[in-house]
ROTORKOL-763227 format. One record per residue (C-alpha): x, y, z; residue in three letters; residue number from 1. Coordinates in Angstrom, 2 decimals, always signed. Last residue first. Layout:
<rs>
- X_Y_Z_ALA_NUM $
...
</rs>
This chain:
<rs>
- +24.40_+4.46_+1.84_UNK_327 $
- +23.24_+4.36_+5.46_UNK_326 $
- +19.93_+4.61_+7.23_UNK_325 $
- +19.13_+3.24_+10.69_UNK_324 $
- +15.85_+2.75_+13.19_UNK_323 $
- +14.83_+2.48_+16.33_UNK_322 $
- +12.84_+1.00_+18.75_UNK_321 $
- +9.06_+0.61_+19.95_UNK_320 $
- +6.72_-1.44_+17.89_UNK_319 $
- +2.98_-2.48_+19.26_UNK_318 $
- +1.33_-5.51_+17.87_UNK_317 $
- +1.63_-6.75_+21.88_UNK_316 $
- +4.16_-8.95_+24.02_UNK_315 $
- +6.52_-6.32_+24.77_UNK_314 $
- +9.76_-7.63_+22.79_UNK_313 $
- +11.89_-4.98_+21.43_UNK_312 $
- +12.33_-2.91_+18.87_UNK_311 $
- +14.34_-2.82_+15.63_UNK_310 $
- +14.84_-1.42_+12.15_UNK_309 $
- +18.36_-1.37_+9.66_UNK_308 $
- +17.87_+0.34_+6.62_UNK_307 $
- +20.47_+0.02_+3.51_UNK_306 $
- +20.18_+2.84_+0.78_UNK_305 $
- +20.51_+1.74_-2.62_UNK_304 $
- +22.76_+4.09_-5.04_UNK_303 $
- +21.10_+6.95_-6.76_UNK_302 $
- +17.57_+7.36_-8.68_UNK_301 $
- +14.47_+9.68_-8.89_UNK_300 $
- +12.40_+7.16_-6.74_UNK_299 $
- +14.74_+6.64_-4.50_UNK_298 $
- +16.34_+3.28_-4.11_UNK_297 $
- +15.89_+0.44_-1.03_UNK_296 $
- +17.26_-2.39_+0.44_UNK_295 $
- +16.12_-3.98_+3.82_UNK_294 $
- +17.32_-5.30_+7.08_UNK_293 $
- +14.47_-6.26_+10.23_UNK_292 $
- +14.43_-6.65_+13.48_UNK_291 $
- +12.34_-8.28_+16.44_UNK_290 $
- +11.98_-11.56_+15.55_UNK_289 $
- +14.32_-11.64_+12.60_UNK_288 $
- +13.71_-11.09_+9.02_UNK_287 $
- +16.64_-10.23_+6.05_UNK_286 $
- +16.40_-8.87_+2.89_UNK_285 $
- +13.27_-6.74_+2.78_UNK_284 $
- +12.82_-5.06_-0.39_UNK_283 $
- +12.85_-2.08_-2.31_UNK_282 $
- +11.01_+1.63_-2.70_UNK_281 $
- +12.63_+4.72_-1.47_UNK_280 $
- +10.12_+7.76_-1.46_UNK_279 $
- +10.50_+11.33_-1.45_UNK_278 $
- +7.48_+13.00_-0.08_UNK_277 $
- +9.87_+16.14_+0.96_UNK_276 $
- +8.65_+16.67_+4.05_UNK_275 $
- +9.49_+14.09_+5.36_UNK_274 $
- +11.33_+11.30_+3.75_UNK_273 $
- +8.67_+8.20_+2.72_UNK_272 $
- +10.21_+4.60_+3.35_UNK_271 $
- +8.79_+1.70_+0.91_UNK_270 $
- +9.81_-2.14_+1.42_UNK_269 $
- +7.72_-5.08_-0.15_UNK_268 $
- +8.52_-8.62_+0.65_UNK_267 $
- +7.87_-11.93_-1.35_UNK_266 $
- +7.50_-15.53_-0.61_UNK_265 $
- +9.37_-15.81_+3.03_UNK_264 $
- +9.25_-19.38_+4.30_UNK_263 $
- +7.80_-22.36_+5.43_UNK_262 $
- +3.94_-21.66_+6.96_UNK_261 $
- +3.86_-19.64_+3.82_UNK_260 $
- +4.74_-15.48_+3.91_UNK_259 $
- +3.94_-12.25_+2.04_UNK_258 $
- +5.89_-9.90_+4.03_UNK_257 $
- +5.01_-6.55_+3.57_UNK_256 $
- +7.29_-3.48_+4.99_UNK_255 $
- +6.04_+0.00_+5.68_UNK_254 $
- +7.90_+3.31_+6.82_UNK_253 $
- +7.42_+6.75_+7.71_UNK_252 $
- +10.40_+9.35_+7.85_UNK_251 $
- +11.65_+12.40_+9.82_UNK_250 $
- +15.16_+12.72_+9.29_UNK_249 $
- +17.43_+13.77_+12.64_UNK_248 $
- +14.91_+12.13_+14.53_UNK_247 $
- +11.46_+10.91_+14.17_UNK_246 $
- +10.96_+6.88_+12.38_UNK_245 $
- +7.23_+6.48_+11.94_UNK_244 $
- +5.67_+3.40_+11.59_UNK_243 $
- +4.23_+0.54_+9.51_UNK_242 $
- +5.08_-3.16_+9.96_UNK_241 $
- +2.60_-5.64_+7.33_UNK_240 $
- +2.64_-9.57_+7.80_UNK_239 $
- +0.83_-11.19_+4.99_UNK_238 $
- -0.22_-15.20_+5.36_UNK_237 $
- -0.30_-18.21_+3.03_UNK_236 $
- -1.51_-21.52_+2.68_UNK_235 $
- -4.64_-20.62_+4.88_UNK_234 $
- -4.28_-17.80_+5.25_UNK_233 $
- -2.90_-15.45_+8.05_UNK_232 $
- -3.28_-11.66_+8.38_UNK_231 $
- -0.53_-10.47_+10.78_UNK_230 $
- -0.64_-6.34_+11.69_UNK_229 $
- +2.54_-5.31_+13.54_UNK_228 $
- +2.30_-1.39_+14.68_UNK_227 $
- +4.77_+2.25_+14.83_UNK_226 $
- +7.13_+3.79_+16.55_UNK_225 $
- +10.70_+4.07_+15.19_UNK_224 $
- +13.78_+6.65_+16.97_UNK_223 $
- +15.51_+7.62_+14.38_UNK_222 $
- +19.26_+7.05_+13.13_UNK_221 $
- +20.32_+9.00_+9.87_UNK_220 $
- +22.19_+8.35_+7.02_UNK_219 $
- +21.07_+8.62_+3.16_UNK_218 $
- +18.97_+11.89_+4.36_UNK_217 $
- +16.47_+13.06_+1.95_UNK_216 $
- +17.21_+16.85_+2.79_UNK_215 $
- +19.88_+16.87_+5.64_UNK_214 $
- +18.63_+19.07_+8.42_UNK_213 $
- +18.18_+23.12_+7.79_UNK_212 $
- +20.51_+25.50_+9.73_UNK_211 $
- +17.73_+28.90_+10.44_UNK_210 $
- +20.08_+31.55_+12.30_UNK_209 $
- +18.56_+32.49_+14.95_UNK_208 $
- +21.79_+33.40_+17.12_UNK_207 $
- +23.63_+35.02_+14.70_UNK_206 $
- +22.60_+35.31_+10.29_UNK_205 $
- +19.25_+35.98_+11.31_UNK_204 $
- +19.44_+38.41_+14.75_UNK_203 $
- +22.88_+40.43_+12.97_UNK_202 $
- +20.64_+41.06_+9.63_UNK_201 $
- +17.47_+42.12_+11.54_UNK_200 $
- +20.03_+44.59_+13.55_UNK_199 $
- +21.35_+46.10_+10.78_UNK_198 $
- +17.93_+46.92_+9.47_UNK_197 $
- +16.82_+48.19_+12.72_UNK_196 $
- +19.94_+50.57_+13.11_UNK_195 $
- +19.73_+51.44_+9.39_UNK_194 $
- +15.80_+52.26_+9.79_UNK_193 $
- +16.16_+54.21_+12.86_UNK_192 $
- +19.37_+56.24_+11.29_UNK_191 $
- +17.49_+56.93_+8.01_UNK_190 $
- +14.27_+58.34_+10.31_UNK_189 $
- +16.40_+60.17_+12.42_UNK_188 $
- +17.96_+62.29_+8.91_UNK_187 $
- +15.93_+65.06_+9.63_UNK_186 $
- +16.88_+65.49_+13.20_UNK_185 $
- +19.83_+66.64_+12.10_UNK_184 $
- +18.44_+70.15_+11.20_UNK_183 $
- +14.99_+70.58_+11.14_UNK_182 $
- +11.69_+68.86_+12.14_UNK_181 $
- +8.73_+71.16_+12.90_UNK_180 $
- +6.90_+70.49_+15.69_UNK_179 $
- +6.73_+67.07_+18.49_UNK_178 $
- +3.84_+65.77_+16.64_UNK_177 $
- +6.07_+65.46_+13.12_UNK_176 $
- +9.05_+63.74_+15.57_UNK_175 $
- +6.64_+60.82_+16.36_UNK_174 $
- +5.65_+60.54_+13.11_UNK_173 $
- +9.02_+60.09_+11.43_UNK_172 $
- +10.48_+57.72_+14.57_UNK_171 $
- +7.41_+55.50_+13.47_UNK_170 $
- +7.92_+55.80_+9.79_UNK_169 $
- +11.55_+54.99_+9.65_UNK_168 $
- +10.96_+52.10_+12.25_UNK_167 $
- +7.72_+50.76_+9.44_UNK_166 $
- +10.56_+50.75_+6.25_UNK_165 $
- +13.08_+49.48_+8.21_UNK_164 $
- +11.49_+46.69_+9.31_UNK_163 $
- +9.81_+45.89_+6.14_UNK_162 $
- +13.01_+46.43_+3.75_UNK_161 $
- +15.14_+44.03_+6.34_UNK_160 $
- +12.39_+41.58_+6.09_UNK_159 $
- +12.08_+41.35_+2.74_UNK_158 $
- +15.55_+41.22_+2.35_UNK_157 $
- +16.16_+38.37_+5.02_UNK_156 $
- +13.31_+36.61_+2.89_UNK_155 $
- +15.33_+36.64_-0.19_UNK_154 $
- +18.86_+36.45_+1.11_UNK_153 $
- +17.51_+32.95_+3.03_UNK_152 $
- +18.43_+32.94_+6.79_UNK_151 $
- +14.18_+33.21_+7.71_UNK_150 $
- +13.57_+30.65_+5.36_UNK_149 $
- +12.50_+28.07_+8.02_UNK_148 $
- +10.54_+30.58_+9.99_UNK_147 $
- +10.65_+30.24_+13.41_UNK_146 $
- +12.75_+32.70_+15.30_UNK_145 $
- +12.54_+35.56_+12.70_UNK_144 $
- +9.24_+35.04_+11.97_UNK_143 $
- +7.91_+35.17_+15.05_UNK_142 $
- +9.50_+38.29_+15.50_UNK_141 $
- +8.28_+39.69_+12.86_UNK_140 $
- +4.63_+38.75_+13.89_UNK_139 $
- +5.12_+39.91_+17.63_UNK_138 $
- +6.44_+42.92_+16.21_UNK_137 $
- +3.54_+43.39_+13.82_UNK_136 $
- +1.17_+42.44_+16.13_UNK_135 $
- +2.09_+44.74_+19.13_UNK_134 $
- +1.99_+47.68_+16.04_UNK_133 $
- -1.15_+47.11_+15.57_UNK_132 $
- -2.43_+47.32_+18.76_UNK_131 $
- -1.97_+50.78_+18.55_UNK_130 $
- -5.74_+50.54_+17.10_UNK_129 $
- -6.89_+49.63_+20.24_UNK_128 $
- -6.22_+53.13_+21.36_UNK_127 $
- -8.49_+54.76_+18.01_UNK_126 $
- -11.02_+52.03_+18.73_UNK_125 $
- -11.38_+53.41_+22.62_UNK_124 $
- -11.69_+56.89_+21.12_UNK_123 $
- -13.96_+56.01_+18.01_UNK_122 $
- -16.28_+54.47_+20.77_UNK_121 $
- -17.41_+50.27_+20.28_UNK_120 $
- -21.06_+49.35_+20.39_UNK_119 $
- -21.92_+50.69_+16.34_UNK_118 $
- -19.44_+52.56_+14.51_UNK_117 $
- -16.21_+50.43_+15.49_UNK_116 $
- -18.07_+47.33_+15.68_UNK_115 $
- -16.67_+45.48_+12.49_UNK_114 $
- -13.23_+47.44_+13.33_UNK_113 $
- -13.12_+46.41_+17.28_UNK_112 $
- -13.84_+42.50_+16.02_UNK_111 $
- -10.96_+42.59_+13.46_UNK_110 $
- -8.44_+43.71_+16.18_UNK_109 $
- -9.35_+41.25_+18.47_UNK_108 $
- -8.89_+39.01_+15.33_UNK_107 $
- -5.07_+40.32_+14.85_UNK_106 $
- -4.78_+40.38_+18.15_UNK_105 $
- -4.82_+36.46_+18.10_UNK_104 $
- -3.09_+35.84_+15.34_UNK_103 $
- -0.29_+37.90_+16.93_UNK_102 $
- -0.13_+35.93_+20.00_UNK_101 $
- -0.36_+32.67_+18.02_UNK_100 $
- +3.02_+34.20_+16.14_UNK_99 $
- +4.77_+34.78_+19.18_UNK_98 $
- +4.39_+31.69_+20.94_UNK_97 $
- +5.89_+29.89_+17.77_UNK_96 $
- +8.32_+32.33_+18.85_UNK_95 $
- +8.62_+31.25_+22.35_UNK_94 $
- +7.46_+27.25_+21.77_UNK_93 $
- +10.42_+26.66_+18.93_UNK_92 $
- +8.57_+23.17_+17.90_UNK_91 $
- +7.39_+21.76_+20.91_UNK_90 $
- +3.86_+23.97_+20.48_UNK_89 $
- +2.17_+24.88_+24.11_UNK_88 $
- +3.77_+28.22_+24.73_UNK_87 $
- +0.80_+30.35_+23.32_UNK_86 $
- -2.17_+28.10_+23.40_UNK_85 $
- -4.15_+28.24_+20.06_UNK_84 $
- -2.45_+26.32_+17.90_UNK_83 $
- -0.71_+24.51_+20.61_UNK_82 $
- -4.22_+23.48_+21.74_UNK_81 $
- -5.19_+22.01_+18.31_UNK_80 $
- -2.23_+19.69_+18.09_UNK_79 $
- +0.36_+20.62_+15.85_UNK_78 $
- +1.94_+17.85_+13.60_UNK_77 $
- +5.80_+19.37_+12.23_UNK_76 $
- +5.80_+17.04_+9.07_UNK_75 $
- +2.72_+15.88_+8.62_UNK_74 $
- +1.22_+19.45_+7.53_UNK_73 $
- -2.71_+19.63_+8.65_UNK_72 $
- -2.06_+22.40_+11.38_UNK_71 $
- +0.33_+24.30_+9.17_UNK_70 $
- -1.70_+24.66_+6.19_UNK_69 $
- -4.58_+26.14_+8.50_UNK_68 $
- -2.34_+28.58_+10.11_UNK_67 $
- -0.82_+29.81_+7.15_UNK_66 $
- -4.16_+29.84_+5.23_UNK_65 $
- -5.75_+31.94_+8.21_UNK_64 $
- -3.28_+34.28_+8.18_UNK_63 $
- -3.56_+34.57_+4.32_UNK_62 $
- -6.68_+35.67_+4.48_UNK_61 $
- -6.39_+38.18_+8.16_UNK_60 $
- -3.98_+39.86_+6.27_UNK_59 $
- -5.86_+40.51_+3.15_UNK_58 $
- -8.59_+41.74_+5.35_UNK_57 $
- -6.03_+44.35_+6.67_UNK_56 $
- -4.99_+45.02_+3.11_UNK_55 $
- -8.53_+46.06_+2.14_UNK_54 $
- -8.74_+48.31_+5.33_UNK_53 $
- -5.40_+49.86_+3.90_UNK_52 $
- -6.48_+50.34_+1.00_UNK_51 $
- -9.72_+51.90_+1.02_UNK_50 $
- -8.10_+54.30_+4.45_UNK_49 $
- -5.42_+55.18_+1.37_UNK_48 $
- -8.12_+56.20_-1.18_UNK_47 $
- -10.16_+57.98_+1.64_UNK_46 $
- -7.03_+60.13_+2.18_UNK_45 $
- -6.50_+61.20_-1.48_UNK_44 $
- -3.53_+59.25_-3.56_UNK_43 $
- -2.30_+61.00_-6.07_UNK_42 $
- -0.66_+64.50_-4.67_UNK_41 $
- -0.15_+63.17_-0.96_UNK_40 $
- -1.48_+65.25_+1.76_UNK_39 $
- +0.89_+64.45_+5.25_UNK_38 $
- -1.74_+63.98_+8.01_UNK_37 $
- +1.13_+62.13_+9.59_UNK_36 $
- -1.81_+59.27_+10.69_UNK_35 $
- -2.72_+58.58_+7.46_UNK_34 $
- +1.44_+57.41_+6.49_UNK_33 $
- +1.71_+55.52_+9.97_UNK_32 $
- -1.40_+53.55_+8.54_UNK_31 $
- +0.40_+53.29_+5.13_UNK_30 $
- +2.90_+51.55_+6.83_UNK_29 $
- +1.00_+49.34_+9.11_UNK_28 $
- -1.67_+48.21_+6.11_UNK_27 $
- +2.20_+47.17_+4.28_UNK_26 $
- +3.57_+45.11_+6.80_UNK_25 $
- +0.77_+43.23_+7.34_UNK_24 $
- +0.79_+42.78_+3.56_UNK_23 $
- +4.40_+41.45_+3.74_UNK_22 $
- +3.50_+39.35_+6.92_UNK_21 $
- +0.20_+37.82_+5.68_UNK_20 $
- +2.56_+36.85_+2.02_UNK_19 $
- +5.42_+35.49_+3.91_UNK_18 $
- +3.11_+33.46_+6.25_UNK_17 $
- +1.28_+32.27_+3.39_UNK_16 $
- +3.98_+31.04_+1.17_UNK_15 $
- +5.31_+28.91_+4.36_UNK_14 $
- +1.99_+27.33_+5.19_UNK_13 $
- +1.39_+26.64_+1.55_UNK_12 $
- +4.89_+24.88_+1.23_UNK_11 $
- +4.15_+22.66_+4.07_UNK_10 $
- +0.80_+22.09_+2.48_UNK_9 $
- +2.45_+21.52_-0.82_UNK_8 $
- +4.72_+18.55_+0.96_UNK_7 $
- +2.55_+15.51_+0.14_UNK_6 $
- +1.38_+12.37_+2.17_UNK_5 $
- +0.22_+9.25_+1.35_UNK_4 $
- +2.18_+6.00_+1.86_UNK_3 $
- +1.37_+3.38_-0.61_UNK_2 $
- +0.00_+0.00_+0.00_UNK_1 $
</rs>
């Protein structure tokens, strides 16, 4: 039987959470931009407060197809509560922490703006609305400590341009309600941006620095879970193992014995790399009690891969062990 599993929602989840963070970027930007009162020759204010409520639906979109895409990957399974519990998620719990946080606010956010001319005051939406910049930070943040592209040129630009972009236009406001900006203090704005820029670039290439596992590993030792199922014949039997092997390289495996009361007939072998959805296919070469050796070739080609599997003896269909890969 073939293993099922395919690694466009892991690439969903990661095309989303680029997309909700560049837009989220954006609707903060051009909010900083209303909120200078700063007339701009071709785009009138109610163009701007168009598009930036447009973008902050946009964000809430692709929020909810990162989140979604994540929680039905295979390859990093959340449970619903870490989903929705800060802290909860084993997989980098602070910033993974971070980004829940910011979902959240984000949709606290989106309830004050569907009541914000009905139950809700324009003064207490206009001091909820600082609670954009919470979710931005959270969200960059979050980013930055989880993302699995966050080291990549591409996405370090993005972010670099984002973050600089939205501390330029902070420090800018804030001096325009002080008074008129002269002298040095003109060039604040470049100095906030370079500082935070600089400092996006030392946080991703330093300490969170993103250093991927092997893709398609050809050696790797996992710990193996998994179950026995026996189906006996009359002149013949199948005996099927199937688990998952989590470690270094995440993989799931299945072998097929077709057996006679005298000997082995035939064996299938098939091992899935996660997330990829590479398979090796081959056979079992050698059966023991509680072990296992087979032989195996990816799909695309290469030299056979040798897997070693074993558990031990509890009494029950149950498998607990471990398992090897070498070339």
């Amino acid at each position: 039987m073939p293993l099922t599993s395919n690694p466009i929602d892991w690439y969903i989840a990661r095309a989303g959470g680029v997309v909700a963070y560049v837009l989220l970027s954006t609707v903060v930007a051009i909010g900083l931009t209303m909120t200078g009162k700063k007339s701009m020759k071709h785009w009138p204010r109610f163009a701007l407060e168009d598009v930036h409520r447009f973008g902050g639906i946009l964000v809430g979109t692709f929020v909810t197809i990162h989140i979604v895409s994540v929680a039905i990957d295979a390859y990093l399974p959340f449970s619903l509560v870490s989903l929705v519990v800060p802290l909860v998620a084993k997989y980098r719990p602070i910033w993974t922490g971070l980004g829940i946080v910011a979902a959240e606010l984000l949709l606290a956010l989106a309830f004050t703006n569907h009541y914000r001319n009905g139950r809700i005051s324009y003064g207490f939406w206009r001091k909820a609305h600082y609670v954009n910049f919470v979710v931005w930070t959270a969200a960059t943040l979050h980013g930055l400590g989880s993302g699995t592209d966050r080291s990549t040129p591409w996405l370090l630009a993005i972010y670099a341009i984002a973050v600089g972009t939205v501390c330029a236009l902070t420090v800018w406001r804030v001096l325009r309600r002080t008074g008129p900006v002269t002298g040095a203090l003109r060039l604040a704005p470049v100095g906030a941006a370079g500082v935070a820029v600089l400092l996006v670039i030392v946080l991703a290439v330093g300490p969170l620095r993103f250093q991927p596992k092997t893709w398609n590993a050809a050696q790797f030792h996992d710990q193996l879970s998994g179950k026995i199922l026996t189906d006996n014949g009359v002149t013949r039997g199948i005996i099927s193992m199937s688990g998952n092997g989590t470690g270094s390289q995440r993989v799931l495996v299945r072998a097929d014995l077709l057996v006679t009361p005298q000997s082995v007939t035939s064996t299938v072998f098939q091992m899935e790399y996660l997330p990829s959805g590479t398979i090796c296919r081959g056979t079992v070469t050698s059966v023991h009690s509680t072990s296992f050796e087979a032989t195996c070739h990816l799909s695309g080609g290469g030299p056979a891969r040798f897997v070693h599997a074993e558990w031990g003896t509890n009494g029950l269909p149950t498998v607990q062990g471990d398992i090897f890969s070498h070339p």
